[in-house]
C-alpha positions as CSV (number, residue, x, y, z in Angstrom):
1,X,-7.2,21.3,6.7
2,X,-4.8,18.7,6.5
3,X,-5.6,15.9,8.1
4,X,-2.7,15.4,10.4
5,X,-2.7,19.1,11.6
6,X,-4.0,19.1,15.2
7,X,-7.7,21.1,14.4
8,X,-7.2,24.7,16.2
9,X,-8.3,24.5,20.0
10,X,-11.5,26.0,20.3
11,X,-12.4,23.3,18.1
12,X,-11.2,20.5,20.0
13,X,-13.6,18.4,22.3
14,X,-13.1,14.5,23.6
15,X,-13.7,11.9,21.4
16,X,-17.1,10.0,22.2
17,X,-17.0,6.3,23.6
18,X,-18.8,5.3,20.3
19,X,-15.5,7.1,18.6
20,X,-13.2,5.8,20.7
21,X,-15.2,1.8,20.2
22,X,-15.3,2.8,16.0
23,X,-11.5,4.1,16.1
24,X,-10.4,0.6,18.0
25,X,-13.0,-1.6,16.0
26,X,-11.3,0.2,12.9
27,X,-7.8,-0.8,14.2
28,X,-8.4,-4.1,14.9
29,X,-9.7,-4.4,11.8
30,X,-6.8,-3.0,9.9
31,X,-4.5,-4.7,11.6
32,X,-6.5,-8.4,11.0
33,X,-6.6,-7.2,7.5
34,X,-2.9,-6.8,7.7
35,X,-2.0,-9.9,9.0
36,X,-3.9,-11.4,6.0
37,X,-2.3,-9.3,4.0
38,X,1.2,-10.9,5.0
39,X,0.1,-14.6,4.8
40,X,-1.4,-14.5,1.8
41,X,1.9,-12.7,0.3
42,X,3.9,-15.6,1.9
43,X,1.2,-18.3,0.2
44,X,2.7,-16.2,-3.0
45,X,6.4,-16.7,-2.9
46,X,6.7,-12.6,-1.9
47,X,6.8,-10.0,1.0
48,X,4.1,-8.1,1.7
49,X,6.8,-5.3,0.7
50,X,7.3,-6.8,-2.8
51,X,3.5,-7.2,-3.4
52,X,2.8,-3.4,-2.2
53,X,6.0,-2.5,-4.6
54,X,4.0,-4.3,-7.4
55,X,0.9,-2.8,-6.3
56,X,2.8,0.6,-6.7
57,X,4.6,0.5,-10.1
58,X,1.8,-1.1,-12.0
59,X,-0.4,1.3,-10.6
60,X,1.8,4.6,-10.6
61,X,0.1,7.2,-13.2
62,X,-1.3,4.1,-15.0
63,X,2.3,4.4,-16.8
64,X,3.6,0.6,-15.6
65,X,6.9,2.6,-14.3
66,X,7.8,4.4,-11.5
67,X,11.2,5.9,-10.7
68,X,13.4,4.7,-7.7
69,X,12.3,8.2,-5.7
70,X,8.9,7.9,-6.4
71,X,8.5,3.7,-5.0
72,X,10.4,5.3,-1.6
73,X,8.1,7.8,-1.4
74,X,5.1,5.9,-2.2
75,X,6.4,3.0,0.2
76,X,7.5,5.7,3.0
77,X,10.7,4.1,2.9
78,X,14.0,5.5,2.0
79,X,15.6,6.0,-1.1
80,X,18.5,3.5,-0.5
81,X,15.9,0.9,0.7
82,X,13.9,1.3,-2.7
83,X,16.7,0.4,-4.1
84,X,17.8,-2.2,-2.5
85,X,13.8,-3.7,-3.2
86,X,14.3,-2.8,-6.6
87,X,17.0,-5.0,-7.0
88,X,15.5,-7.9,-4.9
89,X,12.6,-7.7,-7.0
90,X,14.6,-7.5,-10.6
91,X,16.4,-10.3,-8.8
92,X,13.0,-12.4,-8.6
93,X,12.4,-10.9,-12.4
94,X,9.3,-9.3,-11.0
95,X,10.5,-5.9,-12.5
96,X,13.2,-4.5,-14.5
97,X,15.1,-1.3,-14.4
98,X,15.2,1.0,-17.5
99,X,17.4,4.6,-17.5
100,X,14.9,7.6,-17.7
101,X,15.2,8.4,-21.6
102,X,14.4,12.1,-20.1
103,X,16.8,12.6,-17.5
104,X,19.5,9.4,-17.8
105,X,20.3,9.8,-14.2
106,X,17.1,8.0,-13.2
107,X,16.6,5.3,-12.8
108,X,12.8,3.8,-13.5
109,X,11.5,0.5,-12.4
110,X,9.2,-1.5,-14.8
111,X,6.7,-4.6,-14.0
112,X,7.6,-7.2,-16.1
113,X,5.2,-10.0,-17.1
114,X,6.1,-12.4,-14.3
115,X,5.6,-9.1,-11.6
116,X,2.2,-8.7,-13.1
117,X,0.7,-12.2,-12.9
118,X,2.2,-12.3,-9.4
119,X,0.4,-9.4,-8.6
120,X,-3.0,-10.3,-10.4
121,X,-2.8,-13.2,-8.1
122,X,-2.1,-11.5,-5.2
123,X,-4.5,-8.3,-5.7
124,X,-7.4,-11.5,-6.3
125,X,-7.2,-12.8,-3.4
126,X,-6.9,-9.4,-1.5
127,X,-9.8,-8.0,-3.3
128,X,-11.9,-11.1,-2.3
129,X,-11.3,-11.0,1.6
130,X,-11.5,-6.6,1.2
131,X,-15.1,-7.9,-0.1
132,X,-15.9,-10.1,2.8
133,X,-14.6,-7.6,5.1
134,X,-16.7,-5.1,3.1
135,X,-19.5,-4.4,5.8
136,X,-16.9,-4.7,9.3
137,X,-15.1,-1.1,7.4
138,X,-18.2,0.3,5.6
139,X,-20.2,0.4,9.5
140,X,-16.6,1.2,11.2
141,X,-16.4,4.6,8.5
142,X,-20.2,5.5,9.3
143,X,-19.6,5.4,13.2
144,X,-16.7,7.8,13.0
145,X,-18.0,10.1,10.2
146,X,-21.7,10.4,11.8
147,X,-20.0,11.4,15.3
């Protein structure tokens, strides 16, 4: 069952006020997480859009590249605004574009060496408050999954 498919109705009861405390605890977290998230891409010369961008072509398919289409969808953002990223971010000469030798209407988007020290820096630092934080979203996920 997919996760955002309401469950059938027979199946359905109220949430506990333990879920409902975990699902709050778990959003407050997030969003504290977040706001981190932003600063410390700020403290890095980027958006927290750019360094999820990074995040997602060095990432995608551990290939380094990532078509246009493929960053909106990974970004939930629309094509045109991929774009548009794409070229802020070949602006900043954190990526480069490259024509898809396999379909030369494409357009893919590679991390250049500048995007990926950026990024290093960035995912450091992330990592390191995600390892602080480590116990607040490990006893958040036992409180909703033991429910």
């Amino acid at each position: 069952m997919n996760v955002m498919d309401p469950a059938p109705e027979t199946s359905r009861r109220a949430p506990s006020e333990e879920e409902l405390a975990a699902l709050a605890q778990f959003r407050y977290a997030l969003r504290k997480f977040l706001a981190f998230s932003e600063q410390a891409s700020a403290d890095h010369g980027v958006t927290m859009q750019w360094y999820q961008a990074l995040l997602v072509v060095r990432t995608h398919r551990g290939a380094k590249h990532i078509s246009v289409g493929e960053l909106a969808e990974q970004l939930m953002i629309r094509d045109h605004s991929a774009a548009e990223l794409v070229s802020r971010l070949a602006q900043a000469k954190l990526v480069r574009r490259k024509t898809d030798p396999r379909d030369r209407r494409r357009s893919l988007v590679i991390i250049t060496r500048a995007g990926d020290r950026r990024l290093s820096e960035l995912a450091a630092v992330h990592l390191k408050k995600l390892r602080e934080s480590r116990g607040v979203f490990a006893n958040l996920f036992r409180k909703a999954v033991e429910s």
